[in-house]
N, C-alpha and C positions, 0 to 999 in steps of 0.2 A: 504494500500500500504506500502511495507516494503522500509526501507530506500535504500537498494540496488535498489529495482525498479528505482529509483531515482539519483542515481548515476550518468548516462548519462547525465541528466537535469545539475548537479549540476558542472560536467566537463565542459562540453558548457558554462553555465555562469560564472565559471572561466577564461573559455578562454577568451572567452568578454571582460571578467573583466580587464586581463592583455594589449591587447591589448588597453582600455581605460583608463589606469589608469594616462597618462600624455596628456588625452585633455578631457577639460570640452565638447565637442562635436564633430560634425563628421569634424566643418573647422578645428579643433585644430589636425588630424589627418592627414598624410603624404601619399604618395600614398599605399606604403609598408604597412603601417595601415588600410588605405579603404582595401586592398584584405582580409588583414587579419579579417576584422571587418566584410564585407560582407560574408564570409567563417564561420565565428562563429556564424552570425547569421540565416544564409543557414541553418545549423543543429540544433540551437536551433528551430529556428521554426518549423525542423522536430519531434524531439523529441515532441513537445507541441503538435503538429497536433497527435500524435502515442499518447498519453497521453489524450487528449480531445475525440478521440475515443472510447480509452478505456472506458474513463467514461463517455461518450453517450450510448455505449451501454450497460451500466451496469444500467445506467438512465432508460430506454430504458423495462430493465428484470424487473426491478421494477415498474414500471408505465404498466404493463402486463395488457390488456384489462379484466380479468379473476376476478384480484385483484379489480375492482371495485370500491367502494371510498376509500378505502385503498391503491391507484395508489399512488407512491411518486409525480408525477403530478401534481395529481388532489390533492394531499395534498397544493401543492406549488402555487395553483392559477389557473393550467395549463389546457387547453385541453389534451393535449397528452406531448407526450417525446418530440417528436420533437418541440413543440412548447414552450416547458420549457429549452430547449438546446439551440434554437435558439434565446431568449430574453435575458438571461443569458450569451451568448458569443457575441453577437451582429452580428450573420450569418443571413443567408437568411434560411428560412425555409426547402428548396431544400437542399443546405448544411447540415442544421444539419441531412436531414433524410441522407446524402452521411455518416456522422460520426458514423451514428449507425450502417447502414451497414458496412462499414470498421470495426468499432468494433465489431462487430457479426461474422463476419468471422475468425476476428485475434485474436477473447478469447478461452481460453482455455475451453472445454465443457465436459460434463457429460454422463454418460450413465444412462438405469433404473434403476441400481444399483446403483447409484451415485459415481460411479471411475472414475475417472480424467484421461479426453481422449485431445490427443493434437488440437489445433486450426486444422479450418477446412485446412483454408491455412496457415500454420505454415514456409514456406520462406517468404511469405510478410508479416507476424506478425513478422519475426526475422527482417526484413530487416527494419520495421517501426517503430520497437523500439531501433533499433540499430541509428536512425537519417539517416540511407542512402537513404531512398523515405522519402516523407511526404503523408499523407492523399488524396491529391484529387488522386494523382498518382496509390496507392496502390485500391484507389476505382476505375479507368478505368482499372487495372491486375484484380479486383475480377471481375470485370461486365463481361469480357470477360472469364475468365474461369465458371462463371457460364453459360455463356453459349455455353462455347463447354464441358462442362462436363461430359453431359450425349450421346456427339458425339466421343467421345476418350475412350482409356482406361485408366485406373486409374494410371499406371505407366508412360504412355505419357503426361496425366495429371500434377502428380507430378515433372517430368522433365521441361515442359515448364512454367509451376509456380518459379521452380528453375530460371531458366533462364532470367524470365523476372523480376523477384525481382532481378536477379545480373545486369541486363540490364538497369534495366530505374531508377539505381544511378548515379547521375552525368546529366541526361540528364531535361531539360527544360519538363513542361506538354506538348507543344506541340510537343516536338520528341519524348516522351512516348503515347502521341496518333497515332504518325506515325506508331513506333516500334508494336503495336498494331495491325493496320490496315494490315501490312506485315504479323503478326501474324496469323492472324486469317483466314486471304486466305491460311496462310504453316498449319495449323491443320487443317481447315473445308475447303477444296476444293468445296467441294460440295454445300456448302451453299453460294458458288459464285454468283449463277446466280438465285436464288429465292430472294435475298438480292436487286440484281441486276433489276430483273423486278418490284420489288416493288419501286425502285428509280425511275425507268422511268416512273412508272404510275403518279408522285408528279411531274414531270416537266411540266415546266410554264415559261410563258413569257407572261409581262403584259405592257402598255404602257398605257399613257396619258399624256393630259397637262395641266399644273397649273401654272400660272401668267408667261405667254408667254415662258416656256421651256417644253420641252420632258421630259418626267421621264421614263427612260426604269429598270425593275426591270426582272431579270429573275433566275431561279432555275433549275436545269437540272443536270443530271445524267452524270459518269465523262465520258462515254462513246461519248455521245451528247455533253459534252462542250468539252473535246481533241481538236478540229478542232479547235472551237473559243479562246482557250487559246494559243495555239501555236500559231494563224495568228497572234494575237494581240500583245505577248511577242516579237515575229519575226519584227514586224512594228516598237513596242517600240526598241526595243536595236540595229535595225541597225538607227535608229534616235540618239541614246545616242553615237554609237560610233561614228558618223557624229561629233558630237557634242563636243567628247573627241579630234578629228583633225582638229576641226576650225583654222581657221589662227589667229582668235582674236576672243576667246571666251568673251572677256568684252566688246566686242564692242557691244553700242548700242542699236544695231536690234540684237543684238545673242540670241539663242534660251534658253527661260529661263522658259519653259513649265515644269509644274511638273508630277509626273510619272502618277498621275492618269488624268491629261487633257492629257497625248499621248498617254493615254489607248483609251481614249473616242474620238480620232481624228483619232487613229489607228482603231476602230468598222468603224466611218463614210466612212475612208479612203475606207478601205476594199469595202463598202459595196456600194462605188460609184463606184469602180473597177468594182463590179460583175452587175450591173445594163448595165455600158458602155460595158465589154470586148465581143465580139464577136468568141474566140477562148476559146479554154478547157482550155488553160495553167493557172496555177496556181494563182494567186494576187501576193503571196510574193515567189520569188523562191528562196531556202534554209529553207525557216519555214515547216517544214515537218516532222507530229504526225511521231510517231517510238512507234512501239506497239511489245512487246517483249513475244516471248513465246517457250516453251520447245519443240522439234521437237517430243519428243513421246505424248503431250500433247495435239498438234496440229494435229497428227495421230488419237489419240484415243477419241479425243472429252473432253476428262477429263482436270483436274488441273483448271489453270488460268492464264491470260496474264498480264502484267503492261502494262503500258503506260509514256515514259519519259515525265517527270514532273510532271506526278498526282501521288497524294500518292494510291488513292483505286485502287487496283487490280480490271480488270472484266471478265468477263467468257470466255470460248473460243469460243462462238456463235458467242460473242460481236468483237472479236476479230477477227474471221472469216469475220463476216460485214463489221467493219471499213476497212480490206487489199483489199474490194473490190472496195472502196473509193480512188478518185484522193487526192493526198495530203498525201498519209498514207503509209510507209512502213513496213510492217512485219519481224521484224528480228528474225528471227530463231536459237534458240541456241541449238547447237550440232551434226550440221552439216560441212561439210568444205569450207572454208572461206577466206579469203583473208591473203595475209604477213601481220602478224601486228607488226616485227620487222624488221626495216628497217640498224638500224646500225648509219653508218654517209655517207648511200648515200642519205636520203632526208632530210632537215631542216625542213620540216613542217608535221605533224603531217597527214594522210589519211583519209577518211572520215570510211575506216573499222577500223580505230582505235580510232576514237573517238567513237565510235558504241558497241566499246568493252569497252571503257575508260568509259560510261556513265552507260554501266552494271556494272562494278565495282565502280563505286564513286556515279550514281546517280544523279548527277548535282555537283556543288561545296564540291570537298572532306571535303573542311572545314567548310564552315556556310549552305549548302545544299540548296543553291539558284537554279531552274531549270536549266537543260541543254542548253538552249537558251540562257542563259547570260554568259554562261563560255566559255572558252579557254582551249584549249590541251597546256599544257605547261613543257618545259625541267626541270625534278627536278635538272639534274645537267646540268649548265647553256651550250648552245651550243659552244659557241666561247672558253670561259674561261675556263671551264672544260673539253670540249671536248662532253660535252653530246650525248647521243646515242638515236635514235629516236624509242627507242622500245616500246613496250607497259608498261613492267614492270617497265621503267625510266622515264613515262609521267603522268601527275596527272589531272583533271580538280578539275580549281581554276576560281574564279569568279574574277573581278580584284583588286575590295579592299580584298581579302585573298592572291593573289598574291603579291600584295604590302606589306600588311604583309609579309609576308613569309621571304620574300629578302629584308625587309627595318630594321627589327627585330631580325634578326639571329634565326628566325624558322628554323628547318628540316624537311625534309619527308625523311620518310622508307618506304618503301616495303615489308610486307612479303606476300612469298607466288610466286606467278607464275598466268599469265591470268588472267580472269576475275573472279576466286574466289581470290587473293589475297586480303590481310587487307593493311591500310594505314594508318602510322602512324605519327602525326605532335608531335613534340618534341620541346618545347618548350627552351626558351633560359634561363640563369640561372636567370636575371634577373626578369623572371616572373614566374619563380621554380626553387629554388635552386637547387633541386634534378632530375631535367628534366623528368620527368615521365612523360611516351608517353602518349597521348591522340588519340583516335579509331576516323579515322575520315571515310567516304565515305556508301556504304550500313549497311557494317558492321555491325554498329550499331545499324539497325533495322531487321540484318537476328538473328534469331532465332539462327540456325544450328553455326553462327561464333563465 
């Protein structure tokens, strides 16, 4: 490895370096110093993950099953690579075979002439040595282009590669697993609904009991849980807001249940409801799946539907089934539709505008909590600014991102027009000098934005 390889490394722990040079540890540091300290050590440990790769799978070419006892492995003690990676770094075995993977994709390769040909995927090789993924990330971008590889063409291929190494910087593993799951329903349509009946054949629901309680464990596909996730969120959060207008929430007997015992009171509730009720009407009315699909998609049998709140897209069969289901609305896009700019003749936001507001944002534009727990809310406040109750002046926020918002001197922007516009939260100078917007609502896991 040439010392420039190293350079990045060597920048990072500078940075560090500066940021701790007046505290013997993390209490001797300010807040200004935790951002700065968490931030330097975000990209160090990318860099090290893009580094440990590398030399997994260079581990990896060396300990070649071919090579025999001549393996650097099996020199070293080892059964295999993986197992000489994993004792040596102190991973889990799974892990180190993820690093050699990663590393196998992101080295540079050979032909039978032995000329120097570029990485297989050479944007997540740039992006993971550059510190802006780390390792586990850059392995859930390869696992899925290897397998729509040989379902696209090579040029669709390399764009969405681009895309998603420029995409899941900055973003947590689990919204680059989201950003993924979006992914792979927009380039394999098709593999929607074989993906999909294999899920449903794995669902399960098991019960018993052990030392006098029910143990309910269940598994099911997102098409099959939609109904049960919504009644339940639906149950929960009109309890919590009950709960946020108490006359004395310290009082006493005030409700001081936590979110997974009104999960588990919300199932019972429900399901004393549907035991007693006598009439079709619903159990919770307003908790109502919204299953969202393309009008030429829904014509022609092709593409795929979501469902607010679930991340997995599912097929249009599925999608077909659930609209014929009480409890379930089908929303249609690209058809014509309701006013979804109303001006300053109505204060409160429509139900076809939240409809629109939840295709664009998703659930909370800012931390991405489901649609059930957020609020349509004026970016520019009604009274004081005059707010306009349009579509493209309303945001869903969940209520601790609200409170942020307006207790912090956050912004939102807008760009764009309808339910393809981006949203943008801008931070206040005290938590970025330089205010640099940050992508909040689908955005962030469409492809195409």
């Amino acid at each position: 490895m040439s010392t420039t390889h190293l350079d990045p490394l060597q920048e990072a722990v500078s940075r560090l370096d500066a940021v701790w040079s007046d505290a013997s540890d993390a209490a001797g540091l300010d807040r200004a110093g935790l951002v700065a300290a968490n931030a330097a050590l975000g990209v160090l440990h990318r860099l090290v993950d893009g580094l440990e790769a590398e030399v997994a799978a260079r581990i990896a070419h060396e300990s070649r099953p071919e090579l025999g006892a001549e393996s650097l492995a099996k020199e070293q003690g080892f059964r295999n690579a993986g197992q000489f990676v994993a004792t040596v770094t102190g991973r889990s075995s799974g892990e180190a075979s993820r690093l050699v993977r990663v590393g196998e994709a992101t080295a540079p390769r050979t032909d039978l002439l032995g000329a120097r040909l570029p990485a297989k995927y050479p944007a997540v090789q740039a992006a993971l040595g550059s510190g802006r993924i780390g390792a586990p990330a850059a392995g859930l971008i390869i696992a899925l282009l290897d397998r729509v590889r040989f379902k696209i063409d090579m040029d669709r291929l390399a764009e969405a590669e681009a895309a998603l190494a420029d995409k899941a910087a900055g973003l947590s593993l689990d919204e680059v697993r989201k950003l993924l799951t979006h992914t792979e329903a927009h380039l394999d349509p098709d593999g929607v609904l074989p993906r999909e009946e294999a899920a449903r054949a794995q669902n399960r629901l098991v019960m018993f009991e052990r030392e006098g309680r029910l143990h309910i464990d269940a598994d099911v596909d997102v098409a099959t849980g939609a109904p049960i996730k919504t009644a339940i969120e639906g149950h929960v959060t009109a309890v919590l807001n009950a709960r946020v207008h108490a006359l004395d929430p310290d009082a006493p007997d005030a409700d001081r249940r936590s979110i997974a015992q009104l999960q588990a009171d919300a199932l019972a509730d429900i399901a004393a409801h549907a035991l007693g009720c006598d009439s079709n009407a619903p159990a919770l009315a307003g908790a109502t799946v919204i299953v969202r699909v393309g009008v030429n998609d829904l014509a022609e049998g092709t593409g795929y539907a979501t469902i607010d709140g679930i991340d997995q897209p599912i097929s249009i069969s599925a999608a077909r089934r659930m609209a014929a289901s009480g409890g379930v609305i089908p929303y249609v896009l690209g058809t014509d539709s309701e006013i979804l700019d109303w001006g300053r003749e109505k204060r409160f936001f429509t139900r076809a505008q939240r409809l629109a507001l939840v295709e664009r944002d998703g659930g909370c534009a800012g931390c991405t909590l489901p649609p059930s727990m957020t609020r349509a809310h004026h970016i520019d406040w009604w009274q004081r600014d005059r707010g306009r109750t349009d579509l493209d002046r309303g945001v869903l926020l969940c209520d601790n991102c609200h409170h942020r918002v307006h207790d912090n001197g956050w912004e939102i922007r807008i760009e764009g027009t309808g339910v393809t516009a981006k949203v943008w939260f801008i931070p206040p100078p005290s938590v970025d000098p330089e205010r640099t917007p940050r992508l909040g609502g689908t955005a962030r896991y469409n492809l195409a934005a």
